[in-house]
VODO-83048 format. One record per atom (N, C-alpha, C): atom name; x, y, z. Coordinates in Angstrom, 2 decimals. Each point is the difference from the previous one (the first is absolute). Example, Ala and Ser with C-alpha at 12.3 -4.5 7.8 and 13.67 -1.06 7.14 Angstrom:
! VODO-83048
[pt 'N',[13.19,-5.69,7.80]],
[pt 'CA',[-0.89,1.19,0.00]],
[pt 'C',[0.90,1.20,0.00]],
[pt 'N',[-0.35,1.05,-0.72]],
[pt 'CA',[0.82,1.19,0.06]],
[pt 'C',[-0.77,1.09,0.73]],
END
This chain:
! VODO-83048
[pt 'N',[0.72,21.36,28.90]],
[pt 'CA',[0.93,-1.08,0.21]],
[pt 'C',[1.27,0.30,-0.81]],
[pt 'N',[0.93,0.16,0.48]],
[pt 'CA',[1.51,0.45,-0.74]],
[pt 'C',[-0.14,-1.72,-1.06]],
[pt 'N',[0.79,0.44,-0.92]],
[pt 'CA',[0.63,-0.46,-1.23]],
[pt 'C',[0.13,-1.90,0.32]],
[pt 'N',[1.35,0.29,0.84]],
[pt 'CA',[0.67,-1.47,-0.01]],
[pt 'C',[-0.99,-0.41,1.00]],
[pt 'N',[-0.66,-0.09,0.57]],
[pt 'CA',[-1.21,-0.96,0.66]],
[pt 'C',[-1.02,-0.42,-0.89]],
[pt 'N',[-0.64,0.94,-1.04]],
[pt 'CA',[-0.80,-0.56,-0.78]],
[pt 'C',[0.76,-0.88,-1.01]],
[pt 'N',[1.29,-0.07,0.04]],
[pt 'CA',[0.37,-0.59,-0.77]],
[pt 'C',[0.50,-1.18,0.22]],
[pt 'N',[0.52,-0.24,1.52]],
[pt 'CA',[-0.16,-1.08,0.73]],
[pt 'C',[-1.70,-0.95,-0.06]],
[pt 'N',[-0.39,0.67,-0.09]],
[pt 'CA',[-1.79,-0.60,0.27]],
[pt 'C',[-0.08,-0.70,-1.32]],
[pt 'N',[0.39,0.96,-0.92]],
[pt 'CA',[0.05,-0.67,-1.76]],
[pt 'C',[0.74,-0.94,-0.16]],
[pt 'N',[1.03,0.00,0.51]],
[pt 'CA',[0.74,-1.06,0.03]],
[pt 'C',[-0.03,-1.48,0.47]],
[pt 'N',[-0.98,0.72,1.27]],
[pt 'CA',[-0.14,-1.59,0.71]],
[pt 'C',[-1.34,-0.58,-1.11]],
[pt 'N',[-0.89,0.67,0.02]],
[pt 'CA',[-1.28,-0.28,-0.93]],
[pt 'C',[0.31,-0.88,-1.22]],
[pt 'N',[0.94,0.50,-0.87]],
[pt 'CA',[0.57,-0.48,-0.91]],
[pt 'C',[0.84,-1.38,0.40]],
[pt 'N',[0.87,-0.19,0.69]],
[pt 'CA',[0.64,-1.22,0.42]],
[pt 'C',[-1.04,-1.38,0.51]],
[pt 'N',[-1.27,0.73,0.68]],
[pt 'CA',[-0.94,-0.98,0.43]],
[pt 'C',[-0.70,-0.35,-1.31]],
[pt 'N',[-0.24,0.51,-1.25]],
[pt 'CA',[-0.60,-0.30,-0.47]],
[pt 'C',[0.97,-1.08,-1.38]],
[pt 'N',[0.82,0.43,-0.11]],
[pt 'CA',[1.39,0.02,-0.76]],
[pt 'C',[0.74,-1.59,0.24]],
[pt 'N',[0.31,0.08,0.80]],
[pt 'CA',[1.17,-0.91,1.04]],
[pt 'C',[-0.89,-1.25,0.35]],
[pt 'N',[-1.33,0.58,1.33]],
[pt 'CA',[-0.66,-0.62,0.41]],
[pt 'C',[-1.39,-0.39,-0.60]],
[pt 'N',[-0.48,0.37,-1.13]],
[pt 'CA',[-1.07,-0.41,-0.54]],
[pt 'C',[-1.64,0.57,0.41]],
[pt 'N',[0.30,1.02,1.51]],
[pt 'CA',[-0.86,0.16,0.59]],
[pt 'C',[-0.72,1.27,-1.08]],
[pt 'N',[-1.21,-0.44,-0.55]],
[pt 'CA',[-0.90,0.93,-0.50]],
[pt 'C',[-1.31,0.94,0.60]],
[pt 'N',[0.25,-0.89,1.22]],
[pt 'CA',[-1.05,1.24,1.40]],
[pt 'C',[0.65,1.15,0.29]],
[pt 'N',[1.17,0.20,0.51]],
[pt 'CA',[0.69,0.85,0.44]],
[pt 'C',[1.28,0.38,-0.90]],
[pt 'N',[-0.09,-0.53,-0.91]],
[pt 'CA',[1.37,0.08,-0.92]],
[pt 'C',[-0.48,1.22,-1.06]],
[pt 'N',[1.02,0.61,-0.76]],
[pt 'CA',[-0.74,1.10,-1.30]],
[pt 'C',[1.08,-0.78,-1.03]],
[pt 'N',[-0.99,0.13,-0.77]],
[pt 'CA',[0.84,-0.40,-1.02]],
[pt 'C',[0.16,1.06,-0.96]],
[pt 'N',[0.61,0.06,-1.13]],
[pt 'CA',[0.33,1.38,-0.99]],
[pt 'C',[-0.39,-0.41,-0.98]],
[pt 'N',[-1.27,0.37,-0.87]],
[pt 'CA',[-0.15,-0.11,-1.05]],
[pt 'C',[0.25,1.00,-1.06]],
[pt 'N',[0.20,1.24,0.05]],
[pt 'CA',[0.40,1.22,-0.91]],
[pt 'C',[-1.52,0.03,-0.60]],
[pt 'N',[0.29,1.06,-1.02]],
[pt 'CA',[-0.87,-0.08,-1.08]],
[pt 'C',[-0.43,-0.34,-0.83]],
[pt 'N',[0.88,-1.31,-0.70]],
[pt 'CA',[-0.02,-1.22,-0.61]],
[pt 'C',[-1.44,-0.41,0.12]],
[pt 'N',[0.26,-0.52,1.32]],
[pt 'CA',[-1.43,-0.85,0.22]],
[pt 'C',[-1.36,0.60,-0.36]],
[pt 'N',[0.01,1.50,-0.23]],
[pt 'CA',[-1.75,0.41,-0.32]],
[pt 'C',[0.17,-0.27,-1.59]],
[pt 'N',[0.91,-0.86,-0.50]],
[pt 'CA',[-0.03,0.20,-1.26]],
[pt 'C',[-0.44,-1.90,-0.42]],
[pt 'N',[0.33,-0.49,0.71]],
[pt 'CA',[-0.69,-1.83,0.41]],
[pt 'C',[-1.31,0.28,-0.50]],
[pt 'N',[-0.62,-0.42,-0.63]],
[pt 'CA',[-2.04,-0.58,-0.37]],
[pt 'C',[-0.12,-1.21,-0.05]],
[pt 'N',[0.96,-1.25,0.03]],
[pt 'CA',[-0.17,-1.06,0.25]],
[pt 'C',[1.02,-1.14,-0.06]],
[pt 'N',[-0.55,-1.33,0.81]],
[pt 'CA',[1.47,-0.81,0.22]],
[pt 'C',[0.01,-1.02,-0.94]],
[pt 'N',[1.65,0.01,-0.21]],
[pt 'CA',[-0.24,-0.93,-1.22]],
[pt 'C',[1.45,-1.40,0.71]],
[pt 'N',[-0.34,-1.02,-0.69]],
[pt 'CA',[1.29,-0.39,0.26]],
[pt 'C',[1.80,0.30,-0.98]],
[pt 'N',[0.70,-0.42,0.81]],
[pt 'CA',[1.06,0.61,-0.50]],
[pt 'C',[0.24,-0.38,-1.68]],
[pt 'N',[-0.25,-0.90,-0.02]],
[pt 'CA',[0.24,-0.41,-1.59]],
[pt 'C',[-0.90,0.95,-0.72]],
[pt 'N',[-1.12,0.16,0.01]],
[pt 'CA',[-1.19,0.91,-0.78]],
[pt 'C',[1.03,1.55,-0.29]],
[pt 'N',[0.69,-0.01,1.36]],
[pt 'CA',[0.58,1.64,-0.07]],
[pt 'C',[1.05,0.35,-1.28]],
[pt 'N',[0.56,-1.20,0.59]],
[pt 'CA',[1.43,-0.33,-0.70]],
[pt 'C',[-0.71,-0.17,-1.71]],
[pt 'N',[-1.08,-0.49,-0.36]],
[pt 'CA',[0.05,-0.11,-1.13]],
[pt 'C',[-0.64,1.18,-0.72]],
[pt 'N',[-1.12,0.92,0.78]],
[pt 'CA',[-0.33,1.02,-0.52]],
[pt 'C',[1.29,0.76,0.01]],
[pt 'N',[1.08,0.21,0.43]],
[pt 'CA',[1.27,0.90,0.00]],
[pt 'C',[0.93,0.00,-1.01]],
[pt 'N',[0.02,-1.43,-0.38]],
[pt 'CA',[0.44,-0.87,-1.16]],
[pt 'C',[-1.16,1.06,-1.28]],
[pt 'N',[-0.76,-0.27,-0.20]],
[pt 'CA',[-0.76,-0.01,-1.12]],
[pt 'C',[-0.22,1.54,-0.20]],
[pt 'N',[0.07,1.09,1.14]],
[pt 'CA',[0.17,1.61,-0.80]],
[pt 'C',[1.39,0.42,0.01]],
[pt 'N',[1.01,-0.90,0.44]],
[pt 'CA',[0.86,-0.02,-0.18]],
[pt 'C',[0.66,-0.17,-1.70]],
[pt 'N',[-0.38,-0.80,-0.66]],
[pt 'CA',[-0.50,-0.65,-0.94]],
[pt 'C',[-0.79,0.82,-1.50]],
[pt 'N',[-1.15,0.29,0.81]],
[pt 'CA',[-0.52,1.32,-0.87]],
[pt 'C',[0.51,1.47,-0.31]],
[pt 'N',[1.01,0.82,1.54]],
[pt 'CA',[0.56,0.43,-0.35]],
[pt 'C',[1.41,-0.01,-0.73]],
[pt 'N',[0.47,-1.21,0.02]],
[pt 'CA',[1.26,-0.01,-0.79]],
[pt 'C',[-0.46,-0.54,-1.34]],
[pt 'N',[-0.92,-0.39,-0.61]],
[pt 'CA',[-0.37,-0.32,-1.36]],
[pt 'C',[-0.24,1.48,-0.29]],
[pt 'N',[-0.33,0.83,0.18]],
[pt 'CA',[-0.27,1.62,-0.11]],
[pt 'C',[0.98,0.98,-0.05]],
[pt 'N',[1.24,-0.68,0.79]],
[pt 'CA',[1.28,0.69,0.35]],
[pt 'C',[0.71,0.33,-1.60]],
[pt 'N',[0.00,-0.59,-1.30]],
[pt 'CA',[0.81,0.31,-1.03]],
[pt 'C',[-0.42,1.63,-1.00]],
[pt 'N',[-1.17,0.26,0.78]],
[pt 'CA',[-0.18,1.30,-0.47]],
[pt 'C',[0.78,0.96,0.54]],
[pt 'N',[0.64,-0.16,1.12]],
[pt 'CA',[0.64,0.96,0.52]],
[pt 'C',[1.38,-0.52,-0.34]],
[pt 'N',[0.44,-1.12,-0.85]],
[pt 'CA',[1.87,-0.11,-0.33]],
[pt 'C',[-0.19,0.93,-1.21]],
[pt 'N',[1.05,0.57,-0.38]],
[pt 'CA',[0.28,0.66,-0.81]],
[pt 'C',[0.03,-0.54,-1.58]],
END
């Protein structure tokens, strides 16, 4: 299959799933990110574990000022 047709096909796949919500026939893109997910949290939980090694590493950070 030449190039710009499969890429038409990707395209539409993506828009159905994208645009239109359709998850039967739609693809969605998850990258490689996602094999890195082990579990769901809600957004606040995220936000606060991000906060808090955020936190640990900058209490740690004055070894490296001069």
């Amino acid at each position: 299959m030449p190039d710009d047709e499969l890429e038409a096909l990707a395209t539409g796949a993506l828009r159905l799933a994208v645009q239109e919500g359709d998850n039967e026939k739609g693809c969605f893109l998850a990258g490689q990110v996602a094999s890195m997910v082990k579990e769901v949290q809600p957004a606040a939980e995220i936000i606060r574990d991000v906060i808090s090694g955020a936190e640990t590493v900058l209490k740690g950070a004055s070894k490296w000022i001069g």
